[in-house]
N, C-alpha and C positions, 0 to 999 in steps of 0.2 A: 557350916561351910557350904557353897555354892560349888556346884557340882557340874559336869556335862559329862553326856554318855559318851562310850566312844563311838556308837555308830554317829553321833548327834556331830563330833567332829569328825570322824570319816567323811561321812558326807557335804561337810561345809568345806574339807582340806581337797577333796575330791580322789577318795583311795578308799578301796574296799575293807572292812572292820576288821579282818585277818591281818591286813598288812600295817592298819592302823595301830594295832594290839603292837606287834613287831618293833615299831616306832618308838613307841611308850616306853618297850622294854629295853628297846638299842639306848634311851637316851636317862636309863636307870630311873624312872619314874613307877611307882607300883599303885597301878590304878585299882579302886576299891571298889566292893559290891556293893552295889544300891538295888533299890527296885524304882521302878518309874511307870510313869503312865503309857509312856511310848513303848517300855518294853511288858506292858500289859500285867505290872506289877509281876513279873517275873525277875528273876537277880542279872544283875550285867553289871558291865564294868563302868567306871566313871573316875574323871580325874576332876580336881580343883579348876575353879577358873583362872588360877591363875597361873598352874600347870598346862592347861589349855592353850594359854598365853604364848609361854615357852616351846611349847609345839610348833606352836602356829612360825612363831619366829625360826626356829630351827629349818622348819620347811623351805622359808623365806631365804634363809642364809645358805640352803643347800642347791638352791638355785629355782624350788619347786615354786610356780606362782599357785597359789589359796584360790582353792575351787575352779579350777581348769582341771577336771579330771581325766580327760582326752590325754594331754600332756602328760598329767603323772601316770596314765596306765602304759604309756610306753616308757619314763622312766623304769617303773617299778619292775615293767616284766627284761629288763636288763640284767644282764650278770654273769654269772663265768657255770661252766661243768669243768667241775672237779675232778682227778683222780688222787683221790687221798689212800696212802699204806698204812694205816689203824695202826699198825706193830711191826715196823718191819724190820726187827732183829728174831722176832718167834714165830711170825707167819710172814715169810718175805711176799709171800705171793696173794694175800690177799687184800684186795680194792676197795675201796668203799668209792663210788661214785655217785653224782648227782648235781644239784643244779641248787645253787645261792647267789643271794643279791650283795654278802658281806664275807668274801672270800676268809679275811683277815677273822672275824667272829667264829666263823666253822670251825676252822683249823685249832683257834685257842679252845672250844667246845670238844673237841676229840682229842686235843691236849692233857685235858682236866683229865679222861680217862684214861689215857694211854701217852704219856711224858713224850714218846720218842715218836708219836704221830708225823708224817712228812708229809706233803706235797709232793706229786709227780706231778703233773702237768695239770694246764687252766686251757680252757680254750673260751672266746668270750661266746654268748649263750642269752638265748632267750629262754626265758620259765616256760613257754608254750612249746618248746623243742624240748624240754629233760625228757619227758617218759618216751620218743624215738629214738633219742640219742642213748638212753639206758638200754633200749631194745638191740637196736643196729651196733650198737658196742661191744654190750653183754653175751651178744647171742655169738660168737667169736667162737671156731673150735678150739678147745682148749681152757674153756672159761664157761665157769659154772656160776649159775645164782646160788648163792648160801643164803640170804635171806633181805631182803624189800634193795635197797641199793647198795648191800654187802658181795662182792663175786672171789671165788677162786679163779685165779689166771696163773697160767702156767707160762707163758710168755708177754712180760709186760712191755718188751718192744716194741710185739706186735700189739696190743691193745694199745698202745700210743700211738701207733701208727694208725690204727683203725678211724679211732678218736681223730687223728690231726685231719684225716680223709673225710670223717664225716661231716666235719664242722666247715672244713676248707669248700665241701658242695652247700651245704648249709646258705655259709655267706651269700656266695655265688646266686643261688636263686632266689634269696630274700632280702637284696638291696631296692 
């Protein structure tokens, strides 16, 4: 079987191999280890050509045009921050916040471990603003890091509010 790596289509789709990997896995594909000359006979990932195919067309149909990487990096770095309640019948007060490209996949992802995961609030969000907006959110009297973008809040009004503030200057200076 006839192989391509996935940096070998990253680079031809025009998206960096992190978000290429991402791709593969959103569209349930399980790209297999090879060794290659490109990757210096070390192991990396590779899908079928004809896998390949189906990418390429997926991209097509999602409106992305094949190798305008310019375009797809400002796709990609698109997407909402999150304020997800992990458990909010046993820890009402604790957030897990952060920044994704697939609202809808997170939510089911923190489903799988905790049934009664919610949604509080999205606000729409560039990936190159998550780690300020974690900062200027998190850093709220009354709200503690527990750990990477888990917090204790003791008022999640106010941390909506914070949120709805920072994102509302956000827009504002980066139209």
């Amino acid at each position: 079987m006839e192989t391509i790596t996935l940096k070998q289509l990253a680079d031809e789709i025009g998206v960096d191999r992190s978000n290429m990997r991402k791709i593969v896995i959103r569209m349930g594909i399980s790209p297999s280890k090879i060794r290659s000359k490109e990757s210096r006979n070390q192991s990396t990932l590779a899908v079928s050509l004809e896998e390949a195919e189906q990418i390429r067309q997926h991209r097509l149909n999602a409106g992305f045009s094949v190798g305008s990487k310019q375009a797809n990096i400002v796709s990609d770095d698109s997407g909402v921050f999150y304020l997800i309640s992990p458990d909010p019948h046993a820890r009402p007060h604790r957030i897990k916040m952060g920044f994704t490209s697939s609202l809808d996949n997170r939510l089911k992802t923190y489903q799988t471990i905790s049934p009664d995961a919610a949604l509080i609030s999205q606000y729409p969000c560039r990936k190159s603003w998550e780690s300020a907006a974690l900062y200027a959110i998190g850093c709220m009297k009354g709200c503690t890091n527990v750990s990477g973008e888990l917090y204790d809040c003791k008022d999640i009004d106010s941390l909506k509010k914070r949120a709805t503030s920072f994102f509302k200057f956000f827009q504002q200076t980066n139209r």
